[in-house]
DSSP file (Angstrom, degrees, kcal/mol; ACC not computed):
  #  RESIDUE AA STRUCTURE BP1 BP2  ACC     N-H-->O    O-->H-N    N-H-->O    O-->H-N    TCO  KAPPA ALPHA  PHI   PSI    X-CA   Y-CA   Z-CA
    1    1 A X              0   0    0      0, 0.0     2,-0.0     0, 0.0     0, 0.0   0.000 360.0 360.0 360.0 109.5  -11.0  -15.6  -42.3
    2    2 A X        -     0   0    0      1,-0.0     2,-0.2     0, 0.0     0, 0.0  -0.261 360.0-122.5 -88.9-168.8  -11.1  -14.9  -39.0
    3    3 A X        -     0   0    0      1,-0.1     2,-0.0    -2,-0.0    -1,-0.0  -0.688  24.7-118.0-112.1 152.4  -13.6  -12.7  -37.2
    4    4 A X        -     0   0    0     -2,-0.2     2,-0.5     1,-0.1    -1,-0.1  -0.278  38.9-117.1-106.3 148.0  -12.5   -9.3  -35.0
    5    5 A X     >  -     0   0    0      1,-0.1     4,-2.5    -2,-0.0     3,-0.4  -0.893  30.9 -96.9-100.4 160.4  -13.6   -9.9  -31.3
    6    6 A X  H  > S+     0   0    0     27,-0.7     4,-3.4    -2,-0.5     5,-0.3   0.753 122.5  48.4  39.1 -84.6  -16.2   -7.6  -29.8
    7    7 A X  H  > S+     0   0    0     25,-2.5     4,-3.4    26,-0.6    -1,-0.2   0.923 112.0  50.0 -51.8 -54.9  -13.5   -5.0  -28.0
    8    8 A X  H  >>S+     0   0    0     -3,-0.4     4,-1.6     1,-0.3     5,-0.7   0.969 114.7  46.4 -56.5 -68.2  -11.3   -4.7  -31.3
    9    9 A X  H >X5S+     0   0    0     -4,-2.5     4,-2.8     1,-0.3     3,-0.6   0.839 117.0  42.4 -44.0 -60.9  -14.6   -4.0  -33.2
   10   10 A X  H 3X5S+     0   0    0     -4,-3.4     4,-2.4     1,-0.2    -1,-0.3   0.924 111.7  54.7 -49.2 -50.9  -15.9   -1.4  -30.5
   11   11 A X  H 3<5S+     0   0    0     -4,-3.4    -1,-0.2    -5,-0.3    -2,-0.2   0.789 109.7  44.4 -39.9 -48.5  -12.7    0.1  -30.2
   12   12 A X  H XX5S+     0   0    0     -4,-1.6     4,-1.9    -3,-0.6     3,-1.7   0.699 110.8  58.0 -70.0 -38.9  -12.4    0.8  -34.0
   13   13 A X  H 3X<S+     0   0    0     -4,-2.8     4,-1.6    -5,-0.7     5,-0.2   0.991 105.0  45.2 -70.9 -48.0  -15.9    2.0  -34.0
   14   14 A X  H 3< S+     0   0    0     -4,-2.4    -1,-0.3     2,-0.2    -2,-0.2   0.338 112.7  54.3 -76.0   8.3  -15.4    4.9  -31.2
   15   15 A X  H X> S+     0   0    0     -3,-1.7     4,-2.5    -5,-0.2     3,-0.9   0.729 104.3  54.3 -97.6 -42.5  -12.2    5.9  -33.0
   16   16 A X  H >< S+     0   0    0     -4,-1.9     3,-3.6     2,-0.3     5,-0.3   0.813 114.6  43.1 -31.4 -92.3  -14.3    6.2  -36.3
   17   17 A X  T 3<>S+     0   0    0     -4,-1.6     5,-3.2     1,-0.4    -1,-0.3   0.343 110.2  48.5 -65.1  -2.1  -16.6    8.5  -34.6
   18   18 A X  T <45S+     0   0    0     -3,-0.9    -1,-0.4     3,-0.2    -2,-0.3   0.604 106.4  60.5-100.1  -7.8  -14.5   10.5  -32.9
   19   19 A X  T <<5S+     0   0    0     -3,-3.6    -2,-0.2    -4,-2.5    -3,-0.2   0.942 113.9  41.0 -43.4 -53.4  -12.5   10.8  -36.3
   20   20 A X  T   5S-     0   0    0     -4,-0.3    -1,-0.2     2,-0.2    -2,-0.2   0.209 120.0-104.1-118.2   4.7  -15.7   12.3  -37.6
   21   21 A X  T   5S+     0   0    0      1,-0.3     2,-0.4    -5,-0.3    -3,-0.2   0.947  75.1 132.5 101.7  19.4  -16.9   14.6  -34.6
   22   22 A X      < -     0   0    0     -5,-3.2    -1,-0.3     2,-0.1    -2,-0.2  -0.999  51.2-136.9-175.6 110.3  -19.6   12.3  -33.3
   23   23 A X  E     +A   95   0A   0     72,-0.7    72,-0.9    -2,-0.4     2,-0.3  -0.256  28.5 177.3 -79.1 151.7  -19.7   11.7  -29.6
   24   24 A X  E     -A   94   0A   0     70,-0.3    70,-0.2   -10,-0.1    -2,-0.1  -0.689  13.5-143.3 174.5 132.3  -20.3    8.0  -28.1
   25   25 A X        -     0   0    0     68,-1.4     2,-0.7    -2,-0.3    68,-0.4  -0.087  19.6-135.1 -22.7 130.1  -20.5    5.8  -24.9
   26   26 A X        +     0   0    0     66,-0.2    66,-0.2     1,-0.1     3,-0.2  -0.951  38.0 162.4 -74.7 119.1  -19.7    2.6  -23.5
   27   27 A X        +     0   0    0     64,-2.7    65,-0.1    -2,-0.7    -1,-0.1   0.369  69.6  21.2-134.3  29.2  -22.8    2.2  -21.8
   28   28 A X        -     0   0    0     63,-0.2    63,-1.0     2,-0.0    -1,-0.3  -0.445  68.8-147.1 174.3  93.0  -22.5   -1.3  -21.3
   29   29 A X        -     0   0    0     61,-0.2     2,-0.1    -3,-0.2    61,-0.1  -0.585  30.0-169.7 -72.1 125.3  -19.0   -3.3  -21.4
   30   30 A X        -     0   0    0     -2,-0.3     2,-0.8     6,-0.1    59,-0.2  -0.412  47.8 -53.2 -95.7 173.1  -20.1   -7.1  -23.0
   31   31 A X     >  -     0   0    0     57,-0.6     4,-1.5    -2,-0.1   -25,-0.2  -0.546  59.0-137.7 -45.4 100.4  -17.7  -10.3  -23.1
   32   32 A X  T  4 S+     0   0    0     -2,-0.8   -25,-2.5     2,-0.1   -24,-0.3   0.750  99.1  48.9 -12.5 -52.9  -14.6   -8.8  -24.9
   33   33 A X  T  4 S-     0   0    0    -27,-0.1     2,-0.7   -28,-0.1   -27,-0.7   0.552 135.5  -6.4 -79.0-103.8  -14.0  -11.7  -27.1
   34   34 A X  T  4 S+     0   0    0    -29,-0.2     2,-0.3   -28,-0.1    -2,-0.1  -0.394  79.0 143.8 -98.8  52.8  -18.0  -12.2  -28.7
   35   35 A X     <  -     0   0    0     -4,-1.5   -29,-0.1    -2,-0.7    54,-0.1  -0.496  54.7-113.7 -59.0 118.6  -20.5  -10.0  -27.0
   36   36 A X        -     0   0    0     -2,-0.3     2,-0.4     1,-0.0    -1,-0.2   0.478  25.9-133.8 -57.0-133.9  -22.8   -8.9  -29.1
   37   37 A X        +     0   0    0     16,-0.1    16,-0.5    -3,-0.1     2,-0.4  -0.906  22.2 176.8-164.7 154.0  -23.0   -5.3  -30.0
   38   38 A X  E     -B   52   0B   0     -2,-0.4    54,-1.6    14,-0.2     2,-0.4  -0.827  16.9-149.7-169.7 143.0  -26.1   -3.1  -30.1
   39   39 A X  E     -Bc  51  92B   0     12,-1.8    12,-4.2    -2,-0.4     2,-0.6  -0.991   6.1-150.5-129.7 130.6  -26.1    0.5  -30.8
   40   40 A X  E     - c   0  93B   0     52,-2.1    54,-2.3    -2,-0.4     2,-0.3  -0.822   4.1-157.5-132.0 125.1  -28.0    3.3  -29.9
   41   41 A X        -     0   0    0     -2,-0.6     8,-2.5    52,-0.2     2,-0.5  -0.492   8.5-165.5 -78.2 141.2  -28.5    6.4  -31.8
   42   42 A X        -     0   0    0     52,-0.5    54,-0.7    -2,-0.3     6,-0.2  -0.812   7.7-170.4-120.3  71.9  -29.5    9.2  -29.4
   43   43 A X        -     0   0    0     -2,-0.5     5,-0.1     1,-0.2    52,-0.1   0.571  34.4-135.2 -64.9  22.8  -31.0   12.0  -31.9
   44   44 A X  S    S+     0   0    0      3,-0.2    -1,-0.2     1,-0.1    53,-0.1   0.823  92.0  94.5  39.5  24.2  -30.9   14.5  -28.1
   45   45 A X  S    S-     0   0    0      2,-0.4    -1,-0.1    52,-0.1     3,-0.1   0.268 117.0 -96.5-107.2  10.7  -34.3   15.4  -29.3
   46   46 A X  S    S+     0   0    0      1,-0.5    26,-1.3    25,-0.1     2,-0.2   0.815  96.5  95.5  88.3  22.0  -36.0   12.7  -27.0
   47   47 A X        -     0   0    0     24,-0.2    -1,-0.5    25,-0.1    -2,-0.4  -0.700  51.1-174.1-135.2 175.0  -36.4    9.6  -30.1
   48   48 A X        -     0   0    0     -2,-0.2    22,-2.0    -6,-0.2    -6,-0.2  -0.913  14.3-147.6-168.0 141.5  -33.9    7.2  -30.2
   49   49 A X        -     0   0    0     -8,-2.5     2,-0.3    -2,-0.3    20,-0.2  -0.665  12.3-149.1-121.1-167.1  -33.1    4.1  -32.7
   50   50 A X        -     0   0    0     18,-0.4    17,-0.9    -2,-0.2    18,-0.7  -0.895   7.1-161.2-149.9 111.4  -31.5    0.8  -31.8
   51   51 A X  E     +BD  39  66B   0    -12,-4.2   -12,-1.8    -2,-0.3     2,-0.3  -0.944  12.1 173.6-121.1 151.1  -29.5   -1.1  -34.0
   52   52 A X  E     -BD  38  65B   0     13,-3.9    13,-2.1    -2,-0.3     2,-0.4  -0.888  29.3-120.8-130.6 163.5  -28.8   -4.6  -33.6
   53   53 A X  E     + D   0  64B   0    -16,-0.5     2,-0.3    -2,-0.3    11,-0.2  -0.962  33.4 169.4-124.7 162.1  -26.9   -6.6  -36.1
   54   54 A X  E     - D   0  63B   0      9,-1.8     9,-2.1    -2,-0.4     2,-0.7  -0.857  37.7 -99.6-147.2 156.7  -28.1   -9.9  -38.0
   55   55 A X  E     - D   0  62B   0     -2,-0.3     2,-1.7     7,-0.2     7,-0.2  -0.810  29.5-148.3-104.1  98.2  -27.5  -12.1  -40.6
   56   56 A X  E >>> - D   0  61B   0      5,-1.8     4,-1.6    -2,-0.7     3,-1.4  -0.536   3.8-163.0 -74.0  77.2  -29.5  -11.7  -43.9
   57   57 A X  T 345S+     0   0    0     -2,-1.7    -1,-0.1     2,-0.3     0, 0.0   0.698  91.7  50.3  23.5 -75.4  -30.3  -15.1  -45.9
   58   58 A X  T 345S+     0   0    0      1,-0.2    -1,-0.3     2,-0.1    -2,-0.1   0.882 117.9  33.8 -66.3 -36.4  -31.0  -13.2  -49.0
   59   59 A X  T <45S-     0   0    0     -3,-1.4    -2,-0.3     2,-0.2    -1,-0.2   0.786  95.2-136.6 -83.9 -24.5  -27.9  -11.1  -49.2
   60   60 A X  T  <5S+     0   0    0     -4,-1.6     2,-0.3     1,-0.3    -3,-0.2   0.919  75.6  72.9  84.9  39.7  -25.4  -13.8  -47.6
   61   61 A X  E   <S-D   56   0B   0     -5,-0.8    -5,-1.8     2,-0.0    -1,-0.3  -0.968  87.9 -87.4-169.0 173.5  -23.6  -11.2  -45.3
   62   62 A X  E     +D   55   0B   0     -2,-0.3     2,-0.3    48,-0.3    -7,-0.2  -0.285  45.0 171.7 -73.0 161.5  -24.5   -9.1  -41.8
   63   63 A X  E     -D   54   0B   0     -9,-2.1    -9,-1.8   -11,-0.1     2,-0.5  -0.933  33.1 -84.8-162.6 162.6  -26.2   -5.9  -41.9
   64   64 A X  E     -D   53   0B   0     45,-0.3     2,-0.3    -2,-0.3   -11,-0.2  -0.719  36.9-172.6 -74.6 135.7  -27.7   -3.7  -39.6
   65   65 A X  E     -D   52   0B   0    -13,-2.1   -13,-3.9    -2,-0.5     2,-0.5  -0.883  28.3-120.8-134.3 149.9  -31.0   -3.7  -38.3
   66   66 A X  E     +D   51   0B   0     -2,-0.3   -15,-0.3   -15,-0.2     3,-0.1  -0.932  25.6 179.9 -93.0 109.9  -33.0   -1.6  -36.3
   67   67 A X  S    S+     0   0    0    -17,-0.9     2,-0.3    -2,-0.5   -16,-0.2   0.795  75.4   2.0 -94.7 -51.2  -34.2   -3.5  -33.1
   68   68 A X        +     0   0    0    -18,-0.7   -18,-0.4     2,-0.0     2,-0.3  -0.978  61.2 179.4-161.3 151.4  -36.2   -0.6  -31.6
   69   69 A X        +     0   0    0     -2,-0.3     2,-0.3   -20,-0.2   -20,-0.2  -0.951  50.0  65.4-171.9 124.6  -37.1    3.4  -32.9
   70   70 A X  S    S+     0   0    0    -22,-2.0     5,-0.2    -2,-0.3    -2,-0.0  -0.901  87.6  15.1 145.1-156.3  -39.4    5.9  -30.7
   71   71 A X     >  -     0   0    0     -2,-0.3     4,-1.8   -24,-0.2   -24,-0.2  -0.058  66.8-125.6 -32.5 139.4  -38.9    7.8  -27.0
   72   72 A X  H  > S+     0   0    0    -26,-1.3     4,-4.0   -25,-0.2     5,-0.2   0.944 112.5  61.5 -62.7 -46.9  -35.5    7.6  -26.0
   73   73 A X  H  > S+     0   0    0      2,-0.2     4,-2.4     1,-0.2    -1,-0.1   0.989 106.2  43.1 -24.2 -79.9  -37.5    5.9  -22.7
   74   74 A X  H  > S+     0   0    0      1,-0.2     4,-0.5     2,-0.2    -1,-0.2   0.977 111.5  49.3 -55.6 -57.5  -38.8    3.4  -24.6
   75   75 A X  H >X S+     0   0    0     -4,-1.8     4,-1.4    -5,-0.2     3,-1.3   0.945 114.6  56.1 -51.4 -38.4  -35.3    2.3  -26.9
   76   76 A X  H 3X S+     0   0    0     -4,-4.0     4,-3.0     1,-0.3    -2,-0.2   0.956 103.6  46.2 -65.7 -45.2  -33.8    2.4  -23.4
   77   77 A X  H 3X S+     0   0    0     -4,-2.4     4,-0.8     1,-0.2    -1,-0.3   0.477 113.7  48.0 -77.9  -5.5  -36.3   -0.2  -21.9
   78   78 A X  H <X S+     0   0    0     -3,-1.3     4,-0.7    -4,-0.5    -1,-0.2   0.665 114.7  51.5-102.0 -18.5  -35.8   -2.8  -25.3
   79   79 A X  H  X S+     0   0    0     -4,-1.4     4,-1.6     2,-0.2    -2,-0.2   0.665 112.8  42.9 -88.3 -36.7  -31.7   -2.3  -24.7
   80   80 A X  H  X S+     0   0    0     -4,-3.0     4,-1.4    -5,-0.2     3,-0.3   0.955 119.3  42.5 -87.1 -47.1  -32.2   -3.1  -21.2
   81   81 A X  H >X S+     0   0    0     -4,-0.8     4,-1.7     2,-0.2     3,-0.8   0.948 114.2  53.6 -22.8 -53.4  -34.8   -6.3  -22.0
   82   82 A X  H 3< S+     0   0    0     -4,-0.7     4,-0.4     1,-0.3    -1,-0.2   0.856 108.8  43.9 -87.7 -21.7  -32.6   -7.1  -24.6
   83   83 A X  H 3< S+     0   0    0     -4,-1.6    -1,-0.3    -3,-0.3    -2,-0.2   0.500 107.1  68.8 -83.8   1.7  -28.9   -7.2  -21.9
   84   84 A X  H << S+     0   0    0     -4,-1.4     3,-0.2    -3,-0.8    -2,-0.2   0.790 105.9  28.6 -64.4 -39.1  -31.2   -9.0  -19.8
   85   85 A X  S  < S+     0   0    0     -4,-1.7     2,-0.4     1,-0.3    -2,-0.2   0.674 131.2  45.3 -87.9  -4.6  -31.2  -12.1  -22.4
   86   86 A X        +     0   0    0     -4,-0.4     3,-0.4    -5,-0.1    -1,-0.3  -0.917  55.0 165.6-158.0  85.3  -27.6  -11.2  -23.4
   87   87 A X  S    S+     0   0    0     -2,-0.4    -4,-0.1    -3,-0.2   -52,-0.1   0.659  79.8  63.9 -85.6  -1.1  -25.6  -10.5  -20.6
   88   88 A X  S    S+     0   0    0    -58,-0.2   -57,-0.6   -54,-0.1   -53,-0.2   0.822  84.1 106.9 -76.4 -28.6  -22.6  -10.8  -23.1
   89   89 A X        -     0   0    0     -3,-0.4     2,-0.3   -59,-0.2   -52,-0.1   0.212  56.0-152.5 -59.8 164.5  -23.9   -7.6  -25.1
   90   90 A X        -     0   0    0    -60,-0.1     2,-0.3   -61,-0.1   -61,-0.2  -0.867   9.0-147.7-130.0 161.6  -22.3   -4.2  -25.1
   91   91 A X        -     0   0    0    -63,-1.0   -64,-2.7    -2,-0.3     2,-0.6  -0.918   9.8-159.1-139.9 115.9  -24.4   -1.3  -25.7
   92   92 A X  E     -c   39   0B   0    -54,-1.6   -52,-2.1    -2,-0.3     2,-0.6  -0.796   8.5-144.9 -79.8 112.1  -22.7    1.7  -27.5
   93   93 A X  E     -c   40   0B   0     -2,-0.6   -68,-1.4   -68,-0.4     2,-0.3  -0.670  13.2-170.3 -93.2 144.3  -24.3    5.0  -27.3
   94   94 A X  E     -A   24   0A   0    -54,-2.3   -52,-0.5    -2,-0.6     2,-0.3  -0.771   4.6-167.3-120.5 140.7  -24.1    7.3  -30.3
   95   95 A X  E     +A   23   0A   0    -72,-0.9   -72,-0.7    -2,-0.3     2,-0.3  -0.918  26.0 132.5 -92.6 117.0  -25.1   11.1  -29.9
   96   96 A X    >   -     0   0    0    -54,-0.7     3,-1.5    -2,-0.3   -52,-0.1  -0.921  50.7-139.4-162.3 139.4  -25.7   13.3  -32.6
   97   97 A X  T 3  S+     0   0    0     -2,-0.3    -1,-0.2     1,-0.3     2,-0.2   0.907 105.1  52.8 -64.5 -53.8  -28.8   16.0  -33.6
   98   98 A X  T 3  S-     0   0    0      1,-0.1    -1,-0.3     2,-0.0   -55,-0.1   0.198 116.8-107.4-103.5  21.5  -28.5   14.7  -37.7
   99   99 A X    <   +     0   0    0     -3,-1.5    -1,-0.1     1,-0.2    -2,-0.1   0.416  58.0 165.6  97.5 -25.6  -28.8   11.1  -37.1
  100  100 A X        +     0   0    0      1,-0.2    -1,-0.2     2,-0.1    -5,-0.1  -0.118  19.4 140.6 -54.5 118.4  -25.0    9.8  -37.8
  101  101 A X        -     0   0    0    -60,-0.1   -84,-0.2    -7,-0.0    -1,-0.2   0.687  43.2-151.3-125.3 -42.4  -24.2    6.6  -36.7
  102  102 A X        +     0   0    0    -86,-0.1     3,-0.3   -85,-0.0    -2,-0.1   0.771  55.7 127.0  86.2  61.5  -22.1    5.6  -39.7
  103  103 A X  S    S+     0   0    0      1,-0.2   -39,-0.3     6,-0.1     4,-0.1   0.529  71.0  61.0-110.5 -12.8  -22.9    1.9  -39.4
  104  104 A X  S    S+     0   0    0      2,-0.1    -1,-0.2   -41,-0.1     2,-0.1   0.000  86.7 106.2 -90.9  33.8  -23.9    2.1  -42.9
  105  105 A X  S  > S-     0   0    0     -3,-0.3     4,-0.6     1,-0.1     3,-0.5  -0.471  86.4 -82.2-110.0-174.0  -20.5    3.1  -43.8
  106  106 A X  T  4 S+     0   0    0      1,-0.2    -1,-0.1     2,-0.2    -2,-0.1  -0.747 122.0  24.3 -76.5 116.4  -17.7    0.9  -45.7
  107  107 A X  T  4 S+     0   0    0     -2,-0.3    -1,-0.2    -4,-0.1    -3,-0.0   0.216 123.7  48.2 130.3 -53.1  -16.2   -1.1  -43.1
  108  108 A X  T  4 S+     0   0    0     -3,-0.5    -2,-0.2     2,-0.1    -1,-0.0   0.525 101.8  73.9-120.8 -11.8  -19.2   -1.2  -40.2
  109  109 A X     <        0   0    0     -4,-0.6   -45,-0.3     1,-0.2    -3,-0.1   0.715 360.0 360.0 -98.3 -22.9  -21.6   -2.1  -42.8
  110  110 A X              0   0    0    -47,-0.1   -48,-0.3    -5,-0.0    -1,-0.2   0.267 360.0 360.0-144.6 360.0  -20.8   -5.4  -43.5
């Protein structure tokens, strides 16, 4: 099976959320074919999460993980660390007051 590159994946992802109301960013263009991806939820109250994704051992499949959670300041500065080792990465930003990233969703989740 092959694997969706990067853009395809982003692409599908900012149609999702604009399906569903739920504004988000390029805020960092990565390698098109296999840039990693990191997302950041922006709750506009001044906190922030991070998600990164990884490959879980015990379940056998990707999931999301949260790479960094606190001041938007602070998520910003581990997202910028983190295209500093990764110059391939993209970084999507997600805004929404209730938290919605929908990366847990059928689809993004795995």
């Amino acid at each position: 099976m092959s694997r969706l590159t990067s853009e395809f994946w982003v692409h599908a992802y900012l149609a999702r959320l604009r399906l569903t109301e739920i504004p988000a960013f390029v805020v960092r263009h990565g390698d098109d074919t296999a840039g990693a991806v990191l997302v950041k939820l922006n709750t506009l109250d001044g906190n922030a999460t991070a998600f990164q994704r990884r490959f879980d051992l015990l379940s056998d499949r990707r999931v999301w993980d949260a790479l960094a959670k606190g001041s938007e300041s602070e998520v910003d500065a581990v997202l910028r660390r983190q295209a500093g080792f990764d110059p391939d990465a993209w970084i999507i930003e997600v805004e929404d007051r209730q938290g919605r990233h929908l990366l847990d969703e059928e689809g993004l989740a795995d």
